[in-house]
N, C-alpha and C positions, 0 to 999 in steps of 0.2 A: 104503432106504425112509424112514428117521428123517430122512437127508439132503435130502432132496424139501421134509418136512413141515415142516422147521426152515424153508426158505425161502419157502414159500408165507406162514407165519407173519410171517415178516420183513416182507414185501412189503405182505402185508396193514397190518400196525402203522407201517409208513411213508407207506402213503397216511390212516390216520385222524392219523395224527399233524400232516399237514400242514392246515395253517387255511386254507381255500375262502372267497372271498369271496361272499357272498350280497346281496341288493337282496330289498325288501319291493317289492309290486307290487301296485295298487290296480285294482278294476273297476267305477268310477266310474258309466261313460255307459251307456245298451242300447246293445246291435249291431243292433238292429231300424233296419230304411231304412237301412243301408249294403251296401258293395259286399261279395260275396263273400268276395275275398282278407281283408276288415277281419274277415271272421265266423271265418273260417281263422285267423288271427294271433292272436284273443282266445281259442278252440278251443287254440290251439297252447301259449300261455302254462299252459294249464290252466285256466283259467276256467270255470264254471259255471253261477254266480248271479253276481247284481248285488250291488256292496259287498262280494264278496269279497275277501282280502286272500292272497295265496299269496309263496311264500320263494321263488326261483330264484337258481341260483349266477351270480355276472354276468360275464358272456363277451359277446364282441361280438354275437354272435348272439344273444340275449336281450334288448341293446340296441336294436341293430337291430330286431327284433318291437316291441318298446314303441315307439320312432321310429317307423314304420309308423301306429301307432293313439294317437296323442298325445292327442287329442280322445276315448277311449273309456279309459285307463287311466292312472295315475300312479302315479310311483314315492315309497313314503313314505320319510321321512330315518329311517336306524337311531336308535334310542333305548337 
């Protein structure tokens, strides 16, 4: 039982330990008068309000969604 708990432990402290790369992500433009998929994509990022600004870890897939909606979101430079 101690042996389990030691390793879950482990596992855990190995993934916070490791440094994720994240991208700031800006929501600029409305989604009002666009297509569907563009309302989904801004939906999908997290988005809410307008001038939101939200953290996502940057995987291609996350690119990819921003690529999709260039003209409705921007990504800010980290500071």
């Amino acid at each position: 039982m101690v042996e389990a708990q030691t390793k879950t432990t482990t596992k855990t402290a190995a993934r916070t330990a490791t440094k994720v790369k994240m991208i700031r992500i800006q929501y600029y433009r409305s989604k009002n008068s666009t297509p569907a998929k563009h309302k989904a994509v801004v939906k999908g990022l997290g988005f809410t309000r307008l001038n939101q600004i939200v953290e996502r870890v940057d995987t291609d897939s996350t690119r990819g969604m921003v690529k999709a909606v260039p003209h409705l979101v921007r990504i800010l430079e980290n500071e």
